[in-house]
C-alpha positions, 0 to 999 in steps of 0.5 A, spaced: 500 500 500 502 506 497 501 512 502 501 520 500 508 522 499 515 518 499 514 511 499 520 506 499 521 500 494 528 499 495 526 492 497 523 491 490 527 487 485 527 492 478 522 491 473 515 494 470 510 497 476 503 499 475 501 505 480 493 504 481 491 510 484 484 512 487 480 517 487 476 520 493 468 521 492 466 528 489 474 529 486 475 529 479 483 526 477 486 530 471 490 525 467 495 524 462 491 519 456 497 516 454 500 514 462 493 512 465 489 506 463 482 505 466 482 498 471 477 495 475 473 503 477 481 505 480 486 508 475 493 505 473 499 509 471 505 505 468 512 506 473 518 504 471 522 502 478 530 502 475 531 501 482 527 506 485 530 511 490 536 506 491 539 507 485 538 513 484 542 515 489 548 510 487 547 513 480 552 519 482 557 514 482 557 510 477 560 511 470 553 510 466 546 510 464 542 508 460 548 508 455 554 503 453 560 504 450 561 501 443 567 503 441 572 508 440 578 511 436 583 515 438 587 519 432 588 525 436 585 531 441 578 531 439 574 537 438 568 537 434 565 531 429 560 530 424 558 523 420 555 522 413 554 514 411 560 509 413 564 515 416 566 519 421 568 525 421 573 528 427 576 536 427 582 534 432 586 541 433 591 540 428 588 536 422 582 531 420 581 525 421 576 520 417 574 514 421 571 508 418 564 506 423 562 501 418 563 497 423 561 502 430 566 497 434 571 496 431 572 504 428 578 505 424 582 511 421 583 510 414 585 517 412 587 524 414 589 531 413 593 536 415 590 544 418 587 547 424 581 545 425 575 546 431 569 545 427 567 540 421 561 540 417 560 535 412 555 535 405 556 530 399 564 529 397 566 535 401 569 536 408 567 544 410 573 545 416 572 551 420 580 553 421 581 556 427 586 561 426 583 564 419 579 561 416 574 556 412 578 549 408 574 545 403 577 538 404 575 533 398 573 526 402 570 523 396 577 517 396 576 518 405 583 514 405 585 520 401 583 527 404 585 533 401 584 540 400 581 543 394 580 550 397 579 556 402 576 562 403 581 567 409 576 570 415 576 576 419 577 573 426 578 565 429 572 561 424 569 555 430 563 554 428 561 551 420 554 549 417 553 548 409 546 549 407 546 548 399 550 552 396 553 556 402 557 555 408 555 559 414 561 560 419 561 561 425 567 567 426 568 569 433 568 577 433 566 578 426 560 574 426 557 571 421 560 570 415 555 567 408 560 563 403 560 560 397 561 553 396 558 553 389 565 552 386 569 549 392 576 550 390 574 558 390 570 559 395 568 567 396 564 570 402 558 574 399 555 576 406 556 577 413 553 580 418 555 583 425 552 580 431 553 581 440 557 576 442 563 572 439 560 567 434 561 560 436 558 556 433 551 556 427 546 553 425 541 552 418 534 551 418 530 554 412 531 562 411 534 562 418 541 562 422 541 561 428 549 562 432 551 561 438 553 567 440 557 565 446 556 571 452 552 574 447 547 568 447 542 565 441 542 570 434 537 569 429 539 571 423 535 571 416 539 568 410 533 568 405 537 573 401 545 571 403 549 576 400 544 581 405 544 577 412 541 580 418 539 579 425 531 579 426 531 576 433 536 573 440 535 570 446 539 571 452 544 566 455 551 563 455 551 560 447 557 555 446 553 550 440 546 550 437 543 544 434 535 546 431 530 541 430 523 543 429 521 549 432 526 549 438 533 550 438 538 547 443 543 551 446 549 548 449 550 554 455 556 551 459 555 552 466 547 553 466 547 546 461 542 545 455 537 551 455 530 550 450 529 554 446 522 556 442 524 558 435 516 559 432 516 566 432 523 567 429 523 574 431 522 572 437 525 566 440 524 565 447 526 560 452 522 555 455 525 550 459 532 548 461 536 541 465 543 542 469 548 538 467 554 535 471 560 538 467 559 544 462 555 543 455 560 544 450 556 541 444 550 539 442 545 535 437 538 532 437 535 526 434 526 524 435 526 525 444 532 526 446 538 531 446 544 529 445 550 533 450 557 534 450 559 535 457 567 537 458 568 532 464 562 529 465 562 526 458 555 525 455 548 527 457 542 525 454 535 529 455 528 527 453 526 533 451 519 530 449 516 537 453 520 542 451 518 545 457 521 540 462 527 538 459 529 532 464 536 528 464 535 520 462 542 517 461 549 519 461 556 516 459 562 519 463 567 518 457 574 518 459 577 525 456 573 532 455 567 532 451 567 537 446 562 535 441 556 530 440 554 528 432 548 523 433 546 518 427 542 512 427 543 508 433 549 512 436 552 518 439 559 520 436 562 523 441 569 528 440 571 527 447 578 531 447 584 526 449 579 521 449 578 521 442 572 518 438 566 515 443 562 512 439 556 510 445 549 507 445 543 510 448 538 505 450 533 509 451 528 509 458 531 503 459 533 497 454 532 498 447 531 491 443 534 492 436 529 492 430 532 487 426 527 482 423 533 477 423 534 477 431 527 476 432 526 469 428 523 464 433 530 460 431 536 466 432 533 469 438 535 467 446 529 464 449 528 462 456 524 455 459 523 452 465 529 458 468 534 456 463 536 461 458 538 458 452 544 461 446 544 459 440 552 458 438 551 458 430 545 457 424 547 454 418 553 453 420 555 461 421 557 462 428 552 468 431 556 471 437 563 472 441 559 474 446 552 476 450 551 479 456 544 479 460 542 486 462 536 488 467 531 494 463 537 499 467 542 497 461 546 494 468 549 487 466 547 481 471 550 476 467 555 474 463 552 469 458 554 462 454 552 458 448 548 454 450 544 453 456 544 458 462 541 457 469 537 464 470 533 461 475 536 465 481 533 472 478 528 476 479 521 476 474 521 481 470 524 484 463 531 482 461 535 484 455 540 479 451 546 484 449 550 479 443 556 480 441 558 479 433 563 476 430 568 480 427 567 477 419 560 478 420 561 486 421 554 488 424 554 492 430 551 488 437 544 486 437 540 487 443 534 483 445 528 482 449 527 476 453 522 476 459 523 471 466 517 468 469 515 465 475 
């Protein structure tokens, strides 16, 4: 029985809970369609207990949440990051770096080339650099093993930040604001445009007719560039603005010691914040896929924020990589962290828990895990291909609880509930690891 106000369930072993809730007589209960569910005349709300208040307290201490390390790279001090198909790409101070993550666990350098770099954007066969000490470089990748400059266009001050829509590269150029370049004919990129701004302009963003920059102290500048050789600023909000990713209609700004702030674009002339999450370290970068937020923060590694309310953005997992996280580029099911003297990061977000890997191949009845009578059962090979090196058993938290065998294994000794199946690939089958859900009853 639940009582008003704080109840322990630290004695309950994780797993899915449902909070039936009744209401007294004359009282009307406001609720979430989508969270509660009618039962029996009460009301039913989904809880998921990860371990409840215990583990919340323990989570300080440990390195992760909801995250995974896939894999790493370590081709130099790693500033920013950008990916396109099979390939990362990583700005590293003083050169760039072309990883192959065809295979996200075994990431491989293939190619590089020599400059300053602390930005990288990427669009077809060109690596746009944003070269901190004087300008834009325009890097042909179109033979990744093979790098190599075609072009450049000098900047007024320190280029950090570069973004390529169509056919202009937006730089980011610290005191000099934003500078409109371009790249029609990459081997002679010219600037058309720019436009002074507060601040020092650390990073930017396209979306549409709008520039959004990160404007450091000078906080979020919209800038319109329907007419790119006529910049001009229609709209900023105030903050510490490091980075900004746009999606929809809110921009995410990365604001160092005040962590991610949430920004509503919809009225660009106008942009307004609306919600903001603390973070652990200090948020250097920033990017987004579907609910979440992606965050690179300095020393405490990556943050990931559901931001499914905008209004009420709320940390769900982290990964505290080893060196400094500078900057966070999100594609598919991985998070590419450039992490400083760590390196390239590759980590796996699982989601409010685990997430089972969509893949009509791991959920054949003859290739998956299975469990009878407390035994889990793990298929060695199929057709005379081995399937895995390795698996672990994760509880919904993503904590391993077990290591796992081909063949039986005796899981008797667990809690009911919800179980995921971590498997490991061989290396000649070049898949990245897949996760599937199994369940222990009683």
């Amino acid at each position: 029985m639940l009582g008003i106000g704080a109840n322990d369930v630290n004695r309950h072993a994780p797993g899915v809970y449902f909070v039936e809730v009744h209401q007294a007589a004359g009282y009307r209960m406001q609720t979430d369609r989508k969270d509660i569910i009618s039962h029996r005349g009460g009301q039913m709300k989904k809880l998921l207990l990860l371990y409840a208040v215990g583990c919340w307290l323990s989570a300080a201490a440990a390195d992760s949440l909801n995250c995974r390390l896939v894999g790493q790279c370590t081709p130099g001090y790693a500033f920013g990051v950008a990916v396109s198909g099979n390939y990362a790409y990583v700005a590293v101070g003083m050169g760039l770096r072309v990883i192959l993550v065809s295979d996200p666990a075994h990431p491989t350098e293939v190619g590089s080339c020599a400059c300053l770099a602390s930005g990288v954007a990427v669009s077809g066969n060109y690596a746009y650099i944003a070269d901190h000490d004087t300008c834009l470089r325009i890097i042909s990748v179109s033979d990744p093993a093979h790098p190599s400059e075609i072009g450049h266009c000098n900047t007024p001050d320190y280029a950090y930040g570069v973004a390529v829509a169509g056919n202009y590269a937006y730089v980011a150029d610290n005191s000099a604001g934003l500078r409109v370049i371009s790249v029609s004919d990459p081997v002679h990129p010219t600037e058309v445009g720019h436009c002074n701004m507060a601040g020092s302009a650390c990073d930017v963003a396209v979306n549409g007719s709008h520039a959004y920059v990160a404007g450091g102290p000078g906080g979020l500048r919209v800038i319109t560039v329907s007419d790119p050789t006529h910049p001009t600023e229609v709209g900023s909000c105030t903050c510490l603005a490091i980075d900004v990713v746009v999606s929809g209609d809110y921009a995410y700004v990365a604001d160092q010691s005040a962590g991610l702030r949430v920004i509503s674009v919809s009225d660009p002339a106008h942009p307004t914040e609306v919600g903001h999450c603390n973070m652990a370290g200090y948020a250097h970068g920033v990017d987004t896929s579907g609910d979440f937020a992606y965050v690179a923060d300095d020393t405490a590694g990556l943050r990931v924020i559901s931001v499914s309310d905008p209004a009420h953005p709320t940390e769900v997992g982290y990964y505290d990589t080893p060196g400094e996280a500078y900057g966070v580029a999100v594609a598919g099911d991985y998070a590419y962290v450039a992490d400083g003297s760590g390196g390239l990061q590759i980590i796996q977000f699982y989601g409010g828990g685990v997430e089972e890997t969509p893949s009509a191949e791991v959920r054949k009845a003859d290739l998956g895990p299975t469990i009878v009578h407390g035994v889990l059962f793990l298929p060695d090979a199929v057709g005379g291909k081995r399937l895995a090196v390795g698996a672990r058993l994760l509880d919904i938290s993503g904590r391993k609880v077990l290591d796992l065998r081909p063949g039986a294994n005796d899981v008797r000794a667990l809690a009911a509930g919800v179980y995921f199946v971590l498997s490991e690939p061989t290396a000649v089958s070049r898949r990245p690891p897949a996760v599937t859900k199994v369940i222990v009853s009683r």
